[in-house]
C-alpha positions in Angstrom: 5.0 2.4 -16.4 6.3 -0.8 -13.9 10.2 -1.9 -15.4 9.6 -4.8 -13.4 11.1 -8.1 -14.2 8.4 -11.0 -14.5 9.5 -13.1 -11.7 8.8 -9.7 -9.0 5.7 -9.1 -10.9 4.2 -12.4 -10.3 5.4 -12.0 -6.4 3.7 -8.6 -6.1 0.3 -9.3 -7.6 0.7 -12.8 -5.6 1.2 -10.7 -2.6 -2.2 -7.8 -3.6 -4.6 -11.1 -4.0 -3.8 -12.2 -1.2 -4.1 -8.4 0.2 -7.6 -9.1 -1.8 -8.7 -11.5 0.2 -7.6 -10.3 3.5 -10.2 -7.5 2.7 -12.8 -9.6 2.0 -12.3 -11.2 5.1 -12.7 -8.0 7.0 -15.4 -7.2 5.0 -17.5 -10.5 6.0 -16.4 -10.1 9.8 -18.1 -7.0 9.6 -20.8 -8.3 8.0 -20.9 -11.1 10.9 -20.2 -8.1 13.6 -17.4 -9.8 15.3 -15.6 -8.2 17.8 -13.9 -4.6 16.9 -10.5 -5.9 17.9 -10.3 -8.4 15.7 -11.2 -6.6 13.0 -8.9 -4.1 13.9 -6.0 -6.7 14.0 -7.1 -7.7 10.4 -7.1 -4.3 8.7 -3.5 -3.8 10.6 -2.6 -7.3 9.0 -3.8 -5.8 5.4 -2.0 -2.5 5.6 1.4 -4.0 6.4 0.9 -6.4 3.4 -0.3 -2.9 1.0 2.8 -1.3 2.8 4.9 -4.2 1.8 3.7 -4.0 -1.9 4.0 -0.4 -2.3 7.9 -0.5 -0.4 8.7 -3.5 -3.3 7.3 -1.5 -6.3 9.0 2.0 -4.9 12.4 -0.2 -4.3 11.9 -1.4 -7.7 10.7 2.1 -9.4 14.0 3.6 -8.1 16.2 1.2 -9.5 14.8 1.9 -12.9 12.8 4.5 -13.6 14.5 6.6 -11.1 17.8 5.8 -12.0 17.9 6.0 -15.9 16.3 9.6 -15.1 19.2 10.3 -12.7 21.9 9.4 -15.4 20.1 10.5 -18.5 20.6 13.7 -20.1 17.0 15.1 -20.0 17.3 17.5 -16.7 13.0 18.1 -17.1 12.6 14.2 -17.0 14.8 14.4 -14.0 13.3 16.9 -12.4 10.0 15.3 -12.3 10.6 11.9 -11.7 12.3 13.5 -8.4 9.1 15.3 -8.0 7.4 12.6 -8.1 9.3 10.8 -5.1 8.7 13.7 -3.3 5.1 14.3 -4.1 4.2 10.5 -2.9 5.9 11.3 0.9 4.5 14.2 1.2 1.2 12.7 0.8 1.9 10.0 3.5 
């Protein structure tokens, strides 16, 4: 479940259309067989802007999620919401 407020909801799903549309873009320059490095340069532009995305929500998930688990009493809920952090580097 995302704990985000509205106003950084809006600003991340601004940010994945427009993530969207870099893709189609790389997409149609395939298509169009441009050259490889500027493809290349695109699908570098498009993971920095997923990276940004995913660095917001994670900032955001730890100042909720992760923290009300920290402070609650539930030591399982604890447990695997620290799991889960660790899981999602490990698979990095």
């Amino acid at each position: 479940m995302l704990l985000m407020e509205s106003a950084q909801r809006t600003k991340v799903i601004r940010r994945l259309k427009i993530a969207e549309g870099h893709v189609s873009g790389v997409a149609r320059m395939v298509e169009e067989d441009q050259y490889c490095i500027d493809v290349i340069r695109q699908i570098s532009a498009v993971q920095a802007a997923l990276s940004k995305v995913s660095q917001e929500i994670l900032e955001e998930h730890l100042a909720t999620c992760v923290t009300n688990a920290v402070r609650g009493d539930d030591s399982h809920e604890r447990e695997r919401v620290l799991r889960e952090i660790a899981d999602v580097f490990r698979h990095k």
